[in-house]
Backbone and ligand atoms as CSV (ligand in chain L), in Angstrom:
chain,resi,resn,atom,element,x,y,z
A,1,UNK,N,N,-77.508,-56.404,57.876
A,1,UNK,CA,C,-77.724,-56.106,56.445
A,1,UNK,C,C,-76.920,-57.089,55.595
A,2,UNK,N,N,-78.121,-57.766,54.514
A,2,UNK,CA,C,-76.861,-58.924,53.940
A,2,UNK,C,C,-76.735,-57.876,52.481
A,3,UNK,N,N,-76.045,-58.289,51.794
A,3,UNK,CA,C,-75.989,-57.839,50.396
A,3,UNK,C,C,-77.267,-58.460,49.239
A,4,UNK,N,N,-77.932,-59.608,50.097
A,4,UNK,CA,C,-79.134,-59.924,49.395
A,4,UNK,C,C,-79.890,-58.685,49.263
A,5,UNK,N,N,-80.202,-58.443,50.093
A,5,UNK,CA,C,-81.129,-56.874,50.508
A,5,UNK,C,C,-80.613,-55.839,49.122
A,6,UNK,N,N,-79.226,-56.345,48.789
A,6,UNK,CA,C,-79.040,-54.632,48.151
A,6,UNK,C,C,-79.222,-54.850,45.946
A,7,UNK,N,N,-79.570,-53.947,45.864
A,7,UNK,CA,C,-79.694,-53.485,44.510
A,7,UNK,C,C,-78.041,-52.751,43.943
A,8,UNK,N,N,-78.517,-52.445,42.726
A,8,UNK,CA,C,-77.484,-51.833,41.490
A,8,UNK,C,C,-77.952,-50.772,41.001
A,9,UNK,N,N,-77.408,-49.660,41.263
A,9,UNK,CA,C,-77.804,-48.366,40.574
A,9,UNK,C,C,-76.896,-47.760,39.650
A,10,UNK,N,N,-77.523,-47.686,38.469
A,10,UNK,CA,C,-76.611,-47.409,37.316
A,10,UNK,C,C,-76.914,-45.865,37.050
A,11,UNK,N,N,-75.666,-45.302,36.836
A,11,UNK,CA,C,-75.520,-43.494,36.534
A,11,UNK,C,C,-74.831,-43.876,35.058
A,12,UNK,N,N,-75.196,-42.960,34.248
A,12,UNK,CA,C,-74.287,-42.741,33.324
A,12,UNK,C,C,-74.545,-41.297,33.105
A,13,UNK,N,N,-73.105,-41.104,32.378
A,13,UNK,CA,C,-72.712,-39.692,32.627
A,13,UNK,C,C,-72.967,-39.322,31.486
A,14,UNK,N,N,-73.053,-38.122,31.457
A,14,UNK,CA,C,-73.193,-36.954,30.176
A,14,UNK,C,C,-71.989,-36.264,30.050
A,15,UNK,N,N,-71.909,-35.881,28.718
A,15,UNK,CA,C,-70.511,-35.378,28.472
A,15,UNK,C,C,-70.907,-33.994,28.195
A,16,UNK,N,N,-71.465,-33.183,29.230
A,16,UNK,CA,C,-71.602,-31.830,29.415
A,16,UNK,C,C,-70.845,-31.118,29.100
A,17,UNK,N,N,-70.979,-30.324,28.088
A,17,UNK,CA,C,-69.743,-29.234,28.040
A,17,UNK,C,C,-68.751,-29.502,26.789
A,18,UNK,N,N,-69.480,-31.283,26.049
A,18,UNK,CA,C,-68.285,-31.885,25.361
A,18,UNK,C,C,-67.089,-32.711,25.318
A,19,UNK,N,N,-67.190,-32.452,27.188
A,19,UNK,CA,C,-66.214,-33.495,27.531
A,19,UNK,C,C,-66.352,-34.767,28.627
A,20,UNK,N,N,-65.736,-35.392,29.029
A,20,UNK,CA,C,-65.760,-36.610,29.669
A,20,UNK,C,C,-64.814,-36.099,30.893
A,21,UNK,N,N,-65.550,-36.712,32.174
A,21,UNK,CA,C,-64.825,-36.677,33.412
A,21,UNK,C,C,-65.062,-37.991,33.621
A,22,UNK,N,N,-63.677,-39.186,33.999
A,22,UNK,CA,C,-63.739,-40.070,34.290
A,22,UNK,C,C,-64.652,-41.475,33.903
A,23,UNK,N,N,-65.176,-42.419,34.125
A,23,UNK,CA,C,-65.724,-43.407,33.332
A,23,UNK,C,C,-66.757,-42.791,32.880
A,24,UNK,N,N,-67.410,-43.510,31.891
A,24,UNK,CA,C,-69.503,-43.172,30.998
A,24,UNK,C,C,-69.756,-43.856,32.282
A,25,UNK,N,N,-69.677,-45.064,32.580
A,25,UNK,CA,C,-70.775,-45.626,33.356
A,25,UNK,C,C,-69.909,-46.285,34.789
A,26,UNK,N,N,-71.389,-45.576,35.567
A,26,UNK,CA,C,-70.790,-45.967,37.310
A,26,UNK,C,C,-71.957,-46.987,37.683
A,27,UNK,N,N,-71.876,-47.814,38.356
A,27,UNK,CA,C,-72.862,-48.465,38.738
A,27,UNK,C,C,-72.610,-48.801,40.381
A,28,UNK,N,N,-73.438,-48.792,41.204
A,28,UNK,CA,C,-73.443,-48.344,42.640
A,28,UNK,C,C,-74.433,-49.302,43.093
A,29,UNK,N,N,-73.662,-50.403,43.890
A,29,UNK,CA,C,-74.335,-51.283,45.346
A,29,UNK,C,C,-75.019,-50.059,46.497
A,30,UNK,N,N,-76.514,-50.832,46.669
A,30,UNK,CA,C,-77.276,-50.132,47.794
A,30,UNK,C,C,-78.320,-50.565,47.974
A,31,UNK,N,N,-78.829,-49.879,49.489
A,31,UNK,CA,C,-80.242,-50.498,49.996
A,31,UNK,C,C,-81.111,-49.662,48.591
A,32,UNK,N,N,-80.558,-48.625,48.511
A,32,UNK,CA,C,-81.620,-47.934,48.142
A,32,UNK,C,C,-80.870,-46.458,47.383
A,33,UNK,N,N,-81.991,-45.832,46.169
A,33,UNK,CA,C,-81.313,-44.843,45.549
A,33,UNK,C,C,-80.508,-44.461,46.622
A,34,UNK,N,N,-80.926,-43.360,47.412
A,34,UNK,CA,C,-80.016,-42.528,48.261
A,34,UNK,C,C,-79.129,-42.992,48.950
A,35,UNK,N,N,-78.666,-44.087,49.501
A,35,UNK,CA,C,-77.662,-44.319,49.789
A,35,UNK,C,C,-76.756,-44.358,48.503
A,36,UNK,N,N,-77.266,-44.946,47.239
A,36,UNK,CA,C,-76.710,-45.073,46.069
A,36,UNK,C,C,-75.803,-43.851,45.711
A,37,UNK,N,N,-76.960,-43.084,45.848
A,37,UNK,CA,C,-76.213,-41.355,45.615
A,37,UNK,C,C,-75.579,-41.021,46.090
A,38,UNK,N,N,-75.363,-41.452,47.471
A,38,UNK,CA,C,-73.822,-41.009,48.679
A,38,UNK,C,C,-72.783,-41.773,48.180
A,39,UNK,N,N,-72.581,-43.014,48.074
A,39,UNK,CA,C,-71.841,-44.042,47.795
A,39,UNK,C,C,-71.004,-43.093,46.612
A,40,UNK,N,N,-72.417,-42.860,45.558
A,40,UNK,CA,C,-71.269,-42.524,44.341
A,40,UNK,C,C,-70.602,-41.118,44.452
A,41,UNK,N,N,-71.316,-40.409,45.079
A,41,UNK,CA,C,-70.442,-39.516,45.025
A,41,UNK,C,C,-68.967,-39.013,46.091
A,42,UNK,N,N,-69.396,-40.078,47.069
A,42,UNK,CA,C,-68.081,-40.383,47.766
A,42,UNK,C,C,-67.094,-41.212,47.106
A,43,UNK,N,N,-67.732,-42.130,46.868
A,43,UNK,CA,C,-66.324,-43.120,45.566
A,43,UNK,C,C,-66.191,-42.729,44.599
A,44,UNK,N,N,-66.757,-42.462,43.663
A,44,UNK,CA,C,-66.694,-42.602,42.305
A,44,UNK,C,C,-66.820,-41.110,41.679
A,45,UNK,N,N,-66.711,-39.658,42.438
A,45,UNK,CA,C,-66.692,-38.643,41.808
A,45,UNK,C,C,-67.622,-38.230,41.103
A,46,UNK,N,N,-68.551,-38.582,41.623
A,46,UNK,CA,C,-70.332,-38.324,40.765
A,46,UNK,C,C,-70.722,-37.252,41.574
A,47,UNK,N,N,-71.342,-36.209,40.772
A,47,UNK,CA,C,-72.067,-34.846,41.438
A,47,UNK,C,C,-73.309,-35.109,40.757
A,48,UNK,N,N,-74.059,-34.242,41.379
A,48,UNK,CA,C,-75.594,-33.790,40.808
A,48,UNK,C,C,-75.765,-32.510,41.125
A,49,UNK,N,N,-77.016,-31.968,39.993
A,49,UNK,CA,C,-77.097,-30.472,39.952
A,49,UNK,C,C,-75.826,-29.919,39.686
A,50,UNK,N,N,-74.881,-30.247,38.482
A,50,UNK,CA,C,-73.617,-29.715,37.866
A,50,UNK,C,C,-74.710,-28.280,37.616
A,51,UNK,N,N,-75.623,-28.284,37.091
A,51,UNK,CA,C,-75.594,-27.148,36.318
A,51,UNK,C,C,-75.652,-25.698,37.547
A,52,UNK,N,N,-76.746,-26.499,38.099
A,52,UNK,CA,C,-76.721,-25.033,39.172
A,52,UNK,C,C,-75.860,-24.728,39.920
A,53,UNK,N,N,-75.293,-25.503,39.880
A,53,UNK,CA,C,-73.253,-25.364,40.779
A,53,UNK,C,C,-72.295,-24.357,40.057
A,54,UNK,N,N,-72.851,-24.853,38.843
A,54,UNK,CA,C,-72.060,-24.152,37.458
A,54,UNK,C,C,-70.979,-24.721,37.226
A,55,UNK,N,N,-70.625,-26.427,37.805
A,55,UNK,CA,C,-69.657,-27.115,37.082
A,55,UNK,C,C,-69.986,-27.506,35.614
A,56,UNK,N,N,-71.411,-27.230,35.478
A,56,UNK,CA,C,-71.662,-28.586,34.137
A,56,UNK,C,C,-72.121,-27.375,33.076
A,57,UNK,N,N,-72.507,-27.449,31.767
A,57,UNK,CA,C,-72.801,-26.519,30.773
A,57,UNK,C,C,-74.583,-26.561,31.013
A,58,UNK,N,N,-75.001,-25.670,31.206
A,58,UNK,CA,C,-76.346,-25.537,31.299
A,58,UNK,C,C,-77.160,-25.765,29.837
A,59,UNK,N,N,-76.396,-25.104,28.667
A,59,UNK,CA,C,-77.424,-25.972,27.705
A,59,UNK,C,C,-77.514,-28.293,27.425
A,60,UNK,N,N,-76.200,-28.238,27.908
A,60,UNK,CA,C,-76.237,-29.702,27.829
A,60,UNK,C,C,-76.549,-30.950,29.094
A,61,UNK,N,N,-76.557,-29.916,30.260
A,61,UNK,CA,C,-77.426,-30.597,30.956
A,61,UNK,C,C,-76.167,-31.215,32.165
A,62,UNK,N,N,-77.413,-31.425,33.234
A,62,UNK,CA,C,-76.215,-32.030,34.253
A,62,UNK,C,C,-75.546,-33.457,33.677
A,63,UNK,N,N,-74.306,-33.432,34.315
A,63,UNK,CA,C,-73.381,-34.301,34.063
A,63,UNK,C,C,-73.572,-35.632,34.671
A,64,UNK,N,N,-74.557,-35.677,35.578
A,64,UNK,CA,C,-75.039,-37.099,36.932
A,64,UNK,C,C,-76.243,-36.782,37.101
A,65,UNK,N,N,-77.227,-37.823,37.071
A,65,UNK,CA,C,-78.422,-37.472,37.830
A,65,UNK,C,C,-78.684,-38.839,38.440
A,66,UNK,N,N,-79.500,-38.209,39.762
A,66,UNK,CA,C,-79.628,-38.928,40.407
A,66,UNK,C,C,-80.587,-40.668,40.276
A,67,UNK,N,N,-79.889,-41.130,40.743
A,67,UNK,CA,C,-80.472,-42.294,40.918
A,67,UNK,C,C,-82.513,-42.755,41.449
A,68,UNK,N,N,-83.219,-43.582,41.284
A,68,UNK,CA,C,-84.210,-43.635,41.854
A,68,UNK,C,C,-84.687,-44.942,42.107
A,69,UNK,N,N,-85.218,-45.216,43.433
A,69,UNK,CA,C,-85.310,-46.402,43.811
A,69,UNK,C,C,-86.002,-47.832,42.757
A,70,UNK,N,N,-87.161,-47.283,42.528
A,70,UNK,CA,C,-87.552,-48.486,41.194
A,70,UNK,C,C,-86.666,-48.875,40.290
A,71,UNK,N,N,-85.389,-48.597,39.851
A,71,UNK,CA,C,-84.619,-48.878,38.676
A,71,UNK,C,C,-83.559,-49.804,39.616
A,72,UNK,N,N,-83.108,-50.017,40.660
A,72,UNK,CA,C,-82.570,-50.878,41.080
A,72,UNK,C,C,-82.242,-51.854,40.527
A,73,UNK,N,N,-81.563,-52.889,40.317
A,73,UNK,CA,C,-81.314,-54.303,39.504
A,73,UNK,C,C,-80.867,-54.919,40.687
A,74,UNK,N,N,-80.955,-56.474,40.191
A,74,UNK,CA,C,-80.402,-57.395,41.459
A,74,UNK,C,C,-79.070,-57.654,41.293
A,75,UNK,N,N,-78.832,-57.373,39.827
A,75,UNK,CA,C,-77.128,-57.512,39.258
A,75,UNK,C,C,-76.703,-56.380,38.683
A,76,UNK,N,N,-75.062,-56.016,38.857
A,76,UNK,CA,C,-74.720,-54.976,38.137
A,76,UNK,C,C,-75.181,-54.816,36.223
A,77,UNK,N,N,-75.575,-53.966,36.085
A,77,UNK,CA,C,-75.902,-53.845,34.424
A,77,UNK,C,C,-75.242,-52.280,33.673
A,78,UNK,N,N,-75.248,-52.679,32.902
A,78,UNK,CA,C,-74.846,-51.067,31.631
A,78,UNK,C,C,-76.018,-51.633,30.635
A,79,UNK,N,N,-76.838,-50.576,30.956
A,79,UNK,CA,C,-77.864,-50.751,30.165
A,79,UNK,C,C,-78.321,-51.950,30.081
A,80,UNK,N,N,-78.856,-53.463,29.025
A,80,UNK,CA,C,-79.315,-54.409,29.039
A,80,UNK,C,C,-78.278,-55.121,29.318
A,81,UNK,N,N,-77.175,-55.185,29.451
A,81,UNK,CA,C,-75.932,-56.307,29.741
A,81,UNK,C,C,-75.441,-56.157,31.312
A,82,UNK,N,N,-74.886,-57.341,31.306
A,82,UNK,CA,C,-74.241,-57.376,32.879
A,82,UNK,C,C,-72.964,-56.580,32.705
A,83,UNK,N,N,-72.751,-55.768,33.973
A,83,UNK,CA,C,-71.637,-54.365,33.902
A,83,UNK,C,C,-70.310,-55.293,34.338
A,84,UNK,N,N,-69.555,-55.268,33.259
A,84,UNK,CA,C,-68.193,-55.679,33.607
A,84,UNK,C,C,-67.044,-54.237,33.686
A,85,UNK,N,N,-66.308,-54.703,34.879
A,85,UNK,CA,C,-65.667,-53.357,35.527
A,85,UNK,C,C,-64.635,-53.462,34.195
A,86,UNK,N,N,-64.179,-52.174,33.952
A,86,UNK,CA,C,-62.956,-51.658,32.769
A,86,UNK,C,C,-62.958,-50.137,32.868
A,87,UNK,N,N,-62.120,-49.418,32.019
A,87,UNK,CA,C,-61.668,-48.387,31.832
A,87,UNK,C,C,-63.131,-47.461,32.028
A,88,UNK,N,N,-63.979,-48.024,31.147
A,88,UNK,CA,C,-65.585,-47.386,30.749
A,88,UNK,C,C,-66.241,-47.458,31.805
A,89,UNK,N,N,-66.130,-48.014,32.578
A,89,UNK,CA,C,-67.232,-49.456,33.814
A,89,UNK,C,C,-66.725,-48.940,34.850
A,90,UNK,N,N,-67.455,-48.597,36.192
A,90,UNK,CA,C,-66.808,-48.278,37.107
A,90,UNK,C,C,-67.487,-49.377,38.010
A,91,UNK,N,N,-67.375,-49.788,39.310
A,91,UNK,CA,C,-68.377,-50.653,40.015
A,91,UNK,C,C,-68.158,-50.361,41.269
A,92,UNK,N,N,-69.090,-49.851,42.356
A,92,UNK,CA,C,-68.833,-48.998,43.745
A,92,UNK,C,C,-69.608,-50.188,44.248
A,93,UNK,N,N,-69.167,-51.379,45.260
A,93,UNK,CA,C,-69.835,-51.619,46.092
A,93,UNK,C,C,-69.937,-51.068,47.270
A,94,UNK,N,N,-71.212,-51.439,47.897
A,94,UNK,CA,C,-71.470,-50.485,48.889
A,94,UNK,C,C,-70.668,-50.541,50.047
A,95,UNK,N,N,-69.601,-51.147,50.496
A,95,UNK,CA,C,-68.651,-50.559,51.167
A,95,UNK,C,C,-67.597,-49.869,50.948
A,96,UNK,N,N,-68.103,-49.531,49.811
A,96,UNK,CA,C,-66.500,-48.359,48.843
A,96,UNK,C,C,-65.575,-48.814,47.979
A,97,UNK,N,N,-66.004,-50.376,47.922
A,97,UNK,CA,C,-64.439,-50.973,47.581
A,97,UNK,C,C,-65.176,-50.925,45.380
A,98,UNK,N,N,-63.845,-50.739,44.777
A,98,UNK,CA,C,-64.239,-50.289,43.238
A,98,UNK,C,C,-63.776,-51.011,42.792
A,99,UNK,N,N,-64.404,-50.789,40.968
A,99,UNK,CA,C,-63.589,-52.104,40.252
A,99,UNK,C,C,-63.573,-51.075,38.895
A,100,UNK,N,N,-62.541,-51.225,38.427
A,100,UNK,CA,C,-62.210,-50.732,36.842
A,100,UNK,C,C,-62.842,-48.881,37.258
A,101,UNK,N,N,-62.929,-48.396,36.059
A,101,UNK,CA,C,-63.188,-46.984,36.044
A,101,UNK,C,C,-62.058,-46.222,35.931
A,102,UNK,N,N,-61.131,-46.734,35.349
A,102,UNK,CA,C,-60.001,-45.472,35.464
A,102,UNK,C,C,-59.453,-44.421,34.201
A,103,UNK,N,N,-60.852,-44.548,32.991
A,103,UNK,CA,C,-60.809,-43.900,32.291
A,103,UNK,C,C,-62.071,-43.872,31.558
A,104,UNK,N,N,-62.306,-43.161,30.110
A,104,UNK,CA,C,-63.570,-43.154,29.805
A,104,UNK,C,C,-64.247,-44.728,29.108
L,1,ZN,ZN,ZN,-73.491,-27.293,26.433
């Protein structure tokens, strides 16, 4: 597996409830969504289905949702720009190793 093969999956978070847990935006090296989705929620503290867990506020919606394979990028992005790691920015490559994210 080279890293050519792999994509960028961008999560951004919702501030369910009003508040912020850890960076707005995670962005996650992978073959593919679902590995994407393991990655982040092993590194980077990303859940899905907050609400039916009953971590997240059910009128405002889950706090992570999942990733899906068509949205992939070949480069990290936040929205239309290239994702530079910082406080806001989190960056999970797919062997775990992170960059920035250590606040909102
Ligand atoms: Zn709410």
């Amino acid at each position: 597996m080279t890293t050519n093969s792999m994509k960028w999956f961008y999560y951004r978070q919702n501030n369910s409830g009003g508040y912020w847990c850890g960076p707005n935006h995670v962005v996650v090296q992978a073959v593919n969504a679902a590995m994407a989705d393991a990655t982040a929620m092993e590194f980077a503290d990303v859940y899905f289905d907050g609400c039916s867990t009953g971590l997240d506020c059910s009128c405002c919606g889950d706090r992570w949702s999942r990733a899906w394979d068509g949205e992939g990028t070949d480069e990290a992005m936040v929205y239309d720009d290239a994702a530079v790691a910082g406080r806001a920015v989190m960056l999970v490559y797919y062997d775990g190793r992170t960059e920035g994210g250590k606040g909102k």
